[in-house]
VMD Tcl script that draws the C-alpha trace (Angstrom):
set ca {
  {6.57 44.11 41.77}
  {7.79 42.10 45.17}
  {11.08 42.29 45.56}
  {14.79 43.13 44.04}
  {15.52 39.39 45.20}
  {12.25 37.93 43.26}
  {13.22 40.32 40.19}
  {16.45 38.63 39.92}
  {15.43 34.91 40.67}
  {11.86 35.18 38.26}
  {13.43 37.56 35.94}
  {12.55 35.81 32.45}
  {9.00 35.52 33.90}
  {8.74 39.07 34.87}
  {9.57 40.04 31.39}
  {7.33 37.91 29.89}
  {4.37 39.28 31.97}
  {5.15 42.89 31.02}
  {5.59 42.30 27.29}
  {2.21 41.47 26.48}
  {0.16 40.88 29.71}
  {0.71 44.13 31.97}
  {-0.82 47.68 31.41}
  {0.36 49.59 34.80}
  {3.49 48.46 36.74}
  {4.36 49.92 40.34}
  {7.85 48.42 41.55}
  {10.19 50.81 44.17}
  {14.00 51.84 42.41}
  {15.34 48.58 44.00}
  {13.06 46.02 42.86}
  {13.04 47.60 38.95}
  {16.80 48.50 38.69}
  {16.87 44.60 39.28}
  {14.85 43.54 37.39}
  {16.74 45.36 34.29}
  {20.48 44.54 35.61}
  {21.34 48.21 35.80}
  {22.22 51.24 38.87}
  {21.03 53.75 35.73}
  {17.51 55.33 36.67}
  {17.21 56.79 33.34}
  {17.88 54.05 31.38}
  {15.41 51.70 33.67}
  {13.03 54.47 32.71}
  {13.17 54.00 29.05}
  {13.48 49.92 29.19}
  {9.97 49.41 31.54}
  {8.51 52.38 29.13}
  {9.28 50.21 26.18}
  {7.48 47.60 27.92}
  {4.52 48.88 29.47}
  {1.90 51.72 28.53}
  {2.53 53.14 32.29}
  {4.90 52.67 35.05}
  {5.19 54.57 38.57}
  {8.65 54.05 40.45}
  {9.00 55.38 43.62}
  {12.28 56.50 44.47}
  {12.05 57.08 48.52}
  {13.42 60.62 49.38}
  {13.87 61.54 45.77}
  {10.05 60.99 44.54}
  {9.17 58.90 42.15}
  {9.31 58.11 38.08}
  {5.84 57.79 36.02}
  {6.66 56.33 32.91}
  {4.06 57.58 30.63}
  {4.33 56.86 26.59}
  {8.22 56.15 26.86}
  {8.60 59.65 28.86}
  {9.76 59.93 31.96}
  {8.09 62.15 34.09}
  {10.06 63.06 37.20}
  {8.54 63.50 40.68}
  {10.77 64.85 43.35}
  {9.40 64.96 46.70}
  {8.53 68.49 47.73}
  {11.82 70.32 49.57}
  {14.07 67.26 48.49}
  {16.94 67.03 46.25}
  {15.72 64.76 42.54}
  {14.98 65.78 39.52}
  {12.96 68.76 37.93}
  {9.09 67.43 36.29}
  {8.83 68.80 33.17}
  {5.45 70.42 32.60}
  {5.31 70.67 29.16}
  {5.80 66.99 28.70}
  {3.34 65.66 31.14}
  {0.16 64.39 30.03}
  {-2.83 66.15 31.15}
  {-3.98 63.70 33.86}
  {-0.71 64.76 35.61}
  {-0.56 68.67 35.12}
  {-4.71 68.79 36.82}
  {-4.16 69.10 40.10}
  {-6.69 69.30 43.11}
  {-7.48 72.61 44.74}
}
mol new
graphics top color blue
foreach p $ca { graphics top sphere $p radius 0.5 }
foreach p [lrange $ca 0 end-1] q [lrange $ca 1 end] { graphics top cylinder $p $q radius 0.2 }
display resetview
């Protein structure tokens, strides 16, 4: 995405692009809790998931969101406070990790 500011001003347009046009969306928490007129992570989660086939949302010192087949998937950044990832519910692509 671009900004929280452009998410508000284009904000029928940027729907419109993800309901049938967009496969991958990266935005930052600001720009997509905008976007969807809501503080609640979770709940921005499950809107862009119901939107798009895959979403990452970075979420500065708390990590970051992928939104993979309407799950969230959470990402905390190593030694900081956020939310647990659930193993058994990521994908495979996400569980492989280099050596």
């Amino acid at each position: 995405m671009s900004d929280p500011f452009c998410a508000h001003r284009h904000r029928d347009e940027w729907l419109d692009l993800l309901t049938d046009k967009v496969d991958l969306v990266s935005a930052n928490e600001e720009e997509i809790t905008a976007l969807f007129e809501t503080d609640d992570v979770d709940a921005t989660a499950r809107k862009v998931g119901d939107l798009v086939p895959l979403a990452a949302v970075t979420r500065a010192e708390l990590g970051s969101v992928i939104v993979a087949g309407k799950l969230p998937h959470w990402r905390p950044t190593p030694g900081k406070p956020g939310r647990p990832s659930h193993p058994q519910r990521e994908p495979q692509w996400l569980r492989t990790r280099p050596q």
